[in-house]
C-alpha positions as CSV (number, residue, x, y, z in Angstrom):
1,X,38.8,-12.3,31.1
2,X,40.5,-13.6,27.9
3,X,43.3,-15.6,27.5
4,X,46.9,-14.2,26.8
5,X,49.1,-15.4,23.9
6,X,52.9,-14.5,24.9
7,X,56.6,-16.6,25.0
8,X,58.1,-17.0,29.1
9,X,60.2,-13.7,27.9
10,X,57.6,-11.8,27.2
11,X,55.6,-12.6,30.4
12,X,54.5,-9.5,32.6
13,X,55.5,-9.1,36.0
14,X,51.7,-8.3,37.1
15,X,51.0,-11.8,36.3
16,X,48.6,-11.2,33.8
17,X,49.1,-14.3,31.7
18,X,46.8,-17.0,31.7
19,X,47.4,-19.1,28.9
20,X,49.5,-19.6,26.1
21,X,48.4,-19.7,22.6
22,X,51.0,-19.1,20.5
23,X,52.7,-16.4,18.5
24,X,50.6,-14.7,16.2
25,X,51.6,-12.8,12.9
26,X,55.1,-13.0,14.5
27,X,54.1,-10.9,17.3
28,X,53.0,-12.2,21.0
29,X,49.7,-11.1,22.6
30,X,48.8,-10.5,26.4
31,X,45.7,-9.6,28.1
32,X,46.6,-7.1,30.5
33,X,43.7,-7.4,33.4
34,X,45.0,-5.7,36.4
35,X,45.7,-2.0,37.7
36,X,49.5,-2.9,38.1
37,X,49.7,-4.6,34.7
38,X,48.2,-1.6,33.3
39,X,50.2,0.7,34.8
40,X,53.2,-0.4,33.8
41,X,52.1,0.3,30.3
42,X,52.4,4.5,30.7
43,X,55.7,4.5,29.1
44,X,54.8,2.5,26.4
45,X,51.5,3.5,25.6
46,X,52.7,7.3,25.6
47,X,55.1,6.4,22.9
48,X,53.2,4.7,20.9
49,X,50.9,7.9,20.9
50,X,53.1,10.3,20.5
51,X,55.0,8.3,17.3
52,X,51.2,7.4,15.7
53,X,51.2,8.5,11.8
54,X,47.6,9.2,13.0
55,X,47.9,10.4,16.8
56,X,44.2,10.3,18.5
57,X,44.3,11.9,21.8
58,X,41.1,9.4,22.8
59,X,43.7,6.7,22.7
60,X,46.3,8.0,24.8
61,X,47.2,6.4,28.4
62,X,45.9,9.6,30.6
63,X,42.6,9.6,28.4
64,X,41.8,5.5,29.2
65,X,42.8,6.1,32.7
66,X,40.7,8.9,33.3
67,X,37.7,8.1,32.3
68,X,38.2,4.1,33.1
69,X,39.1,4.8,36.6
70,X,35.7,7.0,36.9
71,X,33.3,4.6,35.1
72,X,34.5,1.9,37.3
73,X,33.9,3.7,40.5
74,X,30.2,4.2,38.9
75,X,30.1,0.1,38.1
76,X,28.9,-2.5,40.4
77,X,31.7,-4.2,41.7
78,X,32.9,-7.5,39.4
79,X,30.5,-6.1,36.3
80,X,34.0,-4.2,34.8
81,X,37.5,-4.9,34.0
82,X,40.4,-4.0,32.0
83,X,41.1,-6.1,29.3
84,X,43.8,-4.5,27.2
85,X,45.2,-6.3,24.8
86,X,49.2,-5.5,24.4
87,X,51.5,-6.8,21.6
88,X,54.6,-7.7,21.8
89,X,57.5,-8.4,18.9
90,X,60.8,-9.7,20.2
91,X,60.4,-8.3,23.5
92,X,59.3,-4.3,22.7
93,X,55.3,-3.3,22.9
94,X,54.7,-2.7,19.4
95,X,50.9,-2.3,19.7
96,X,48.0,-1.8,22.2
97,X,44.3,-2.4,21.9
98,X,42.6,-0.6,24.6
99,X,39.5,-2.9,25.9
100,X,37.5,-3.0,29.0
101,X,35.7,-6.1,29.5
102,X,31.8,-5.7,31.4
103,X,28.9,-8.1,32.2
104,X,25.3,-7.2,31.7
105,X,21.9,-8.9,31.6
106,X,19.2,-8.6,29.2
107,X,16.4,-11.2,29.0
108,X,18.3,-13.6,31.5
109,X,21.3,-13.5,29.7
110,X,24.3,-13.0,31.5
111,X,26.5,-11.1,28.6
112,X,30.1,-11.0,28.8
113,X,31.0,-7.8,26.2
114,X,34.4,-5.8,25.1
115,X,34.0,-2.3,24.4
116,X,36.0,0.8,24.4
117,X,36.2,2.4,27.4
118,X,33.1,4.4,26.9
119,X,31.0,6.5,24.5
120,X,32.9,10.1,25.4
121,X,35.5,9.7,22.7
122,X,34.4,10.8,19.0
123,X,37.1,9.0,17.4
124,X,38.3,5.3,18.5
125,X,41.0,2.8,17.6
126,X,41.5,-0.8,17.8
127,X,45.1,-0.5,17.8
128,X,47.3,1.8,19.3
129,X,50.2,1.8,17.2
130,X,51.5,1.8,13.6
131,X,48.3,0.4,12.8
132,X,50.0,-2.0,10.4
133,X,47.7,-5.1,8.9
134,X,50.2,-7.2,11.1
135,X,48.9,-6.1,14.4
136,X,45.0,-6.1,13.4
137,X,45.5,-9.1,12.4
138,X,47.1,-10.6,15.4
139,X,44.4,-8.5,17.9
140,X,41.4,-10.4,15.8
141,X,43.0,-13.7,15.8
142,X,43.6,-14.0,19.3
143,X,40.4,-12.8,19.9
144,X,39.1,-15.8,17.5
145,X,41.4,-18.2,20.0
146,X,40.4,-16.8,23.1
147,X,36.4,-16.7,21.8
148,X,35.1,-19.1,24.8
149,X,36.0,-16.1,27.0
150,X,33.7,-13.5,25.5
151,X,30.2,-13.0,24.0
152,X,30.3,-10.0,21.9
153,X,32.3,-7.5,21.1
154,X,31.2,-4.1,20.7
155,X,33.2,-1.3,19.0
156,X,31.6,2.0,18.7
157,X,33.0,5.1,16.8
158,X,36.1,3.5,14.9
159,X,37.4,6.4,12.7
160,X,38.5,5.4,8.9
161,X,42.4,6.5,9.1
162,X,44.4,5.1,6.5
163,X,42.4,1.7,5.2
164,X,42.1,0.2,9.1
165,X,38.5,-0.8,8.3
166,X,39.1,-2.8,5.2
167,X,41.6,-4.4,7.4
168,X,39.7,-5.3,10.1
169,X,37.0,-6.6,7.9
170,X,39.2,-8.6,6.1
171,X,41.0,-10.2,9.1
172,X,37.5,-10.6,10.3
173,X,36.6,-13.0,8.0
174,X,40.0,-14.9,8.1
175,X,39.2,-15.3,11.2
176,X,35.7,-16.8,10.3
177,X,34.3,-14.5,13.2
178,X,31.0,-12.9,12.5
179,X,30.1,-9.7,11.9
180,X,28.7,-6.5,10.8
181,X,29.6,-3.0,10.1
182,X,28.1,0.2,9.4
183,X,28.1,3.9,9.9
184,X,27.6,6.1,13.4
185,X,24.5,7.8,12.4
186,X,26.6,11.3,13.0
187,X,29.4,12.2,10.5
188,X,32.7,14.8,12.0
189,X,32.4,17.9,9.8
190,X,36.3,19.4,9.0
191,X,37.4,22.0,7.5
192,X,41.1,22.5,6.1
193,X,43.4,25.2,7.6
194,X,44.4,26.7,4.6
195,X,45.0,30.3,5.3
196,X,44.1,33.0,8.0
197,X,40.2,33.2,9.1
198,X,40.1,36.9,7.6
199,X,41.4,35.0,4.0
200,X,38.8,31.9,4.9
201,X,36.5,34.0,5.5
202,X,36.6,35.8,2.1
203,X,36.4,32.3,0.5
204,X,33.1,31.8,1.4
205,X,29.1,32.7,0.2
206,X,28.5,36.2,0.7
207,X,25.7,35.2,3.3
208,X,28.7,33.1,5.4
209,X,30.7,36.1,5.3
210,X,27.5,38.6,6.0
211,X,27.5,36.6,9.5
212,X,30.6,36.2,10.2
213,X,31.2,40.1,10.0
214,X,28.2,41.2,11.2
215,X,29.1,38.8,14.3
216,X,32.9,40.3,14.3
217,X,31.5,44.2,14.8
218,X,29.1,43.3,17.3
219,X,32.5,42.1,18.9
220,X,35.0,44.7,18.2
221,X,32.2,47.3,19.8
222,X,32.6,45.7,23.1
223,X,37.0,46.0,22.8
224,X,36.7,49.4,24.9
225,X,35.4,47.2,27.9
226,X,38.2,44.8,28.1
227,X,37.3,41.8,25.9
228,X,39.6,39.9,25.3
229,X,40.3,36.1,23.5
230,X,43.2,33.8,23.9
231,X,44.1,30.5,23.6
232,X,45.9,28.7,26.4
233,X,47.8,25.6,25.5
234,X,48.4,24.2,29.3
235,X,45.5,25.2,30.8
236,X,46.2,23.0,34.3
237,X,48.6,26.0,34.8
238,X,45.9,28.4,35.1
239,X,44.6,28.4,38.8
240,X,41.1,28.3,39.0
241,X,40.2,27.5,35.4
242,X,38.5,24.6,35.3
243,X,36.3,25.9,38.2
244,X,35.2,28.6,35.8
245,X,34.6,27.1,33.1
246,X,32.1,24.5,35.3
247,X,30.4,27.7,36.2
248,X,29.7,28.8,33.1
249,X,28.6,25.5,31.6
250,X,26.3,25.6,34.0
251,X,24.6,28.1,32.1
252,X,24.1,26.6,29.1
253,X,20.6,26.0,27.3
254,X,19.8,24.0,24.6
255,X,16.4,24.7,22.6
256,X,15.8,27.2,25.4
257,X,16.0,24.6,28.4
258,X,19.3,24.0,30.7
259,X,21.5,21.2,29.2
260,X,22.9,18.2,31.5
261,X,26.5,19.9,33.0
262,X,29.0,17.0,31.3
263,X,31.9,19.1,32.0
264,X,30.6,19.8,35.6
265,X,29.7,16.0,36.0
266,X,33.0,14.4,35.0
267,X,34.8,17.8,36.7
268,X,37.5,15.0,38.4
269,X,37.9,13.6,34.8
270,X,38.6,17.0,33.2
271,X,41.3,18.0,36.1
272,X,42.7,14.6,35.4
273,X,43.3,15.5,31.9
274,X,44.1,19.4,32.1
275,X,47.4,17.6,34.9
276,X,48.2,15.2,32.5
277,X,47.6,15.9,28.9
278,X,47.8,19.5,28.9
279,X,52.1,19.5,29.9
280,X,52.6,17.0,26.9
281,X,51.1,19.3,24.3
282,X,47.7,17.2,23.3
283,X,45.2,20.2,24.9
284,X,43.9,24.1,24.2
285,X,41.5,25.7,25.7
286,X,40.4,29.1,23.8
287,X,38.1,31.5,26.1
288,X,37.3,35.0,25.4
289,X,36.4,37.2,29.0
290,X,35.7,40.6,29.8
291,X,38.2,41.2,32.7
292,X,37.6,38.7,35.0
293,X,34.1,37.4,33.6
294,X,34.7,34.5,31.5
295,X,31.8,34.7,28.4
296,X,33.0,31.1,26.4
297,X,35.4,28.6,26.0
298,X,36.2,26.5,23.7
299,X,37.7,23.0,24.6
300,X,40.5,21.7,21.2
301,X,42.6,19.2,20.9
302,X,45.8,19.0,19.1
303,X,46.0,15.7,17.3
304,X,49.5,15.8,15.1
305,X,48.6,18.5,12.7
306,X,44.8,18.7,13.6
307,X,42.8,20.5,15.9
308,X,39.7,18.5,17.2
309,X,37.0,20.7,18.5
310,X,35.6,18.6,21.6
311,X,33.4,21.1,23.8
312,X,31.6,24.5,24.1
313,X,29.8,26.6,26.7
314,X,29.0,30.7,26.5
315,X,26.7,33.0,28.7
316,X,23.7,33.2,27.0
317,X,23.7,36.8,28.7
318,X,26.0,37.6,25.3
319,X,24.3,34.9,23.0
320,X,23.7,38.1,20.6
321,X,28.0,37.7,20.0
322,X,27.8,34.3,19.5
323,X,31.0,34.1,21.8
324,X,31.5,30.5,20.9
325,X,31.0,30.7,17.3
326,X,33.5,33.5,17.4
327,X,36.2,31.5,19.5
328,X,36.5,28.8,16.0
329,X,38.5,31.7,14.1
330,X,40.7,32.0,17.3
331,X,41.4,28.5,17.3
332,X,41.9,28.7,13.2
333,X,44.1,31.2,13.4
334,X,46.1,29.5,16.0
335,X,45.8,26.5,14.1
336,X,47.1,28.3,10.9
337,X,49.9,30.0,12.9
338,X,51.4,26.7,14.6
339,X,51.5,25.0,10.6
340,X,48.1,23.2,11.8
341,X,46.2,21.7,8.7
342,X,42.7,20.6,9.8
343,X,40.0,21.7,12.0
344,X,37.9,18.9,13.1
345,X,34.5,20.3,14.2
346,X,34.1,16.8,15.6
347,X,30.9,14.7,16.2
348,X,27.5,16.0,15.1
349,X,26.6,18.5,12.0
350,X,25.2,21.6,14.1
351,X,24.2,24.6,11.7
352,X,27.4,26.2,12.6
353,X,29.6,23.9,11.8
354,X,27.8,22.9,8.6
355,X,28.5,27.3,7.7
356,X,32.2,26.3,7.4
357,X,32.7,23.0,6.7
358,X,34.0,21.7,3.2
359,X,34.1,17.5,3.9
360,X,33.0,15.2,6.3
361,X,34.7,11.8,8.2
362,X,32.7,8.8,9.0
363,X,32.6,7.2,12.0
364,X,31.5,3.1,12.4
365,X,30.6,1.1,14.5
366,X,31.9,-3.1,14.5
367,X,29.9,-5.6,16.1
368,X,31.6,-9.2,16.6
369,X,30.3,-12.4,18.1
370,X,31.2,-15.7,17.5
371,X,30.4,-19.1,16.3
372,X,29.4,-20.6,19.6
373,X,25.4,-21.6,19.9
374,X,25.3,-19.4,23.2
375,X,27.1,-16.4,21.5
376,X,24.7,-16.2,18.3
377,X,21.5,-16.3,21.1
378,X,23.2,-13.9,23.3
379,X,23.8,-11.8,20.0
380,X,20.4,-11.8,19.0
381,X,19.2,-10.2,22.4
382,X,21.4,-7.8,22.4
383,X,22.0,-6.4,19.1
384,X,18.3,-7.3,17.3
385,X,15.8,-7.8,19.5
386,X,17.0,-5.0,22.4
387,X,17.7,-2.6,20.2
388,X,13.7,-3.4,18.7
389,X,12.2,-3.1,21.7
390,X,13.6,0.2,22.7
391,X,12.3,1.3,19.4
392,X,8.7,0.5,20.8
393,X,9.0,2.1,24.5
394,X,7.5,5.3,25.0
């Protein structure tokens, strides 16, 4: 666990303070460690959220709880734990760096690491906040104080919004902690949501819009028998959902074989977040059916004025429609409609996406060790020479 930095006013109730190091960048900094600590950050953190010039719903409270409380029940016992890092300026949370702390071995080495809560969120951020260079630069330097209490730290898909990476470079080196940084080998194709699909549409190449129609009649034949799209903005309100959706993942195929189910895997998760996020506005689900028969959904989120395109499943009965292709003008139009400005095709550049696309946002990944003999060997194993021998297995 790391060390907290906080004054007695600023102490939490859940008695997760363990030492004092000082104020920092005028702000205090505690290491929130337990359930109770962390739950008496909802209020807070779903402030901080919703007010974010660059709202991320990967960051929100619901989102960490989730998919922390699952991951944990999946962990060997002692090998997890919070670590959330929560700043404080005379008395109000200003910021919050969402961190789970976990132990692993490779090569003998015990490894004591801080990560995100896991790899199922396309866009990440250090600090949940205003994102000013004040609180980087207090999460990095208390990191730097409390460095005898970790071994590496591990940040995986930070997104570029406003100059945070510049920043957290820079207070990096202030710092004197070690590091390096470079790009997620998959870039987030986007699109801006500057008109009406039909006016998009007649933007682009004549092949792009040959598809698209040709996909749009093979639609429209099918009207007569009750198909139908629509986009549902709370979609925990809609008995039986979820379980449908499940089922119809379950049919999905990718290069001709069955895919791994992740919505039917994490189906707990997912209810979690239809309960919780859906009522405060961050969630859409667009599906079209034919009565009852549900043929695709699309899974959106909507960040401030973005939609983020998260997840996908059709029956491959219909594959001919291209029912999930044909669910991104839906979600466009919606977008378009409800003074959206950017569709966010997400991680990955699938042909599709690439067909519509205009730019692209880069991911990165931060890894941090520091200047302790046992850290720099403990680095080595982990981000060199593991990483070299996985290259080799068959």
């Amino acid at each position: 666990m790391l060390a907290s930095c906080a004054c007695p006013a600023a102490r939490s109730k859940s008695a997760d303070i363990h030492a004092n190091l000082g104020a920092i960048r005028g702000m205090f900094v505690e290491a929130v460690t337990t359930q109770e600590g962390f739950a008496s950050l909802e209020q807070d953190w779903n402030r901080l959220s919703q007010a974010s010039d660059f709202p991320n719903v990967f960051t929100t409270f619901d989102w960490f709880r989730a998919w922390n409380e699952r991951f944990s029940g999946e962990t060997r016992r002692g090998r997890r734990h919070l670590n959330i890092l929560v700043l404080r300026k005379d008395g109000a949370v200003v910021g919050i760096s969402p961190l789970v702390g976990t132990l692993f071995s490779r090569f003998g080495f015990t490894i004591r690491r801080l990560e995100f809560v896991e790899r199922v969120a396309d866009y990440n951020d250090l600090v949940v906040g205003d994102g000013s260079v004040g609180q980087i630069e207090a999460v990095v330097e208390f990191l730097a104080r409390a460095s005898e209490h970790w071994d590496l730290i591990d940040l995986r898909d930070l997104r570029e919004a406003g100059s945070t990476i510049v920043q957290l470079e820079s207070a990096l080196a202030g710092a004197k902690l070690p590091y390096r940084s470079g790009p997620e080998e998959k870039r987030c194709p986007y699109m801006p949501i500057d008109a009406c699909w039909a006016e998009m549409v007649g933007k682009q190449s004549p092949s792009a819009r040959h598809v698209f129609r040709k996909q749009q009649r093979r639609l429209n034949r099918l009207s007569t028998q009750g198909i139908r799209v629509r986009v549902i903005e709370d979609p925990g309100r809609e008995p039986g959902l979820l379980e449908r959706m499940v089922a119809l993942e379950a049919q999905k195929r990718v290069q001709g074989q069955l895919s791994l189910p992740f919505l039917g895997k994490y189906q707990d998760v997912f209810q979690s977040l239809f309960d919780t996020l859906g009522p405060r506005g961050w969630f859409s689900v667009a599906l079209i059916e034919m009565g009852q028969r549900l043929l695709a959904y699309r899974i959106c989120f909507r960040c401030g004025q973005e939609i983020w395109d998260y997840s996908t499943a059709y029956d491959h009965n219909f594959a001919r429609l291209s029912p999930g292709t044909m669910l991104v003008p839906a979600m466009v139009d919606y977008g378009f409609a409800h003074g959206f400005q950017k569709f966010d095709f997400l991680r990955g550049e699938e042909p599709y996406k690439m067909r519509w696309a205009r730019d692209f946002r880069q991911r990165h990944r931060l890894q941090i060790w520091n200047r302790r003999w046992i850290s720099r060997l403990r680095k080595a194993a982990y981000f060199d020479l593991w990483p070299g021998l996985r290259r080799l297995l068959p």
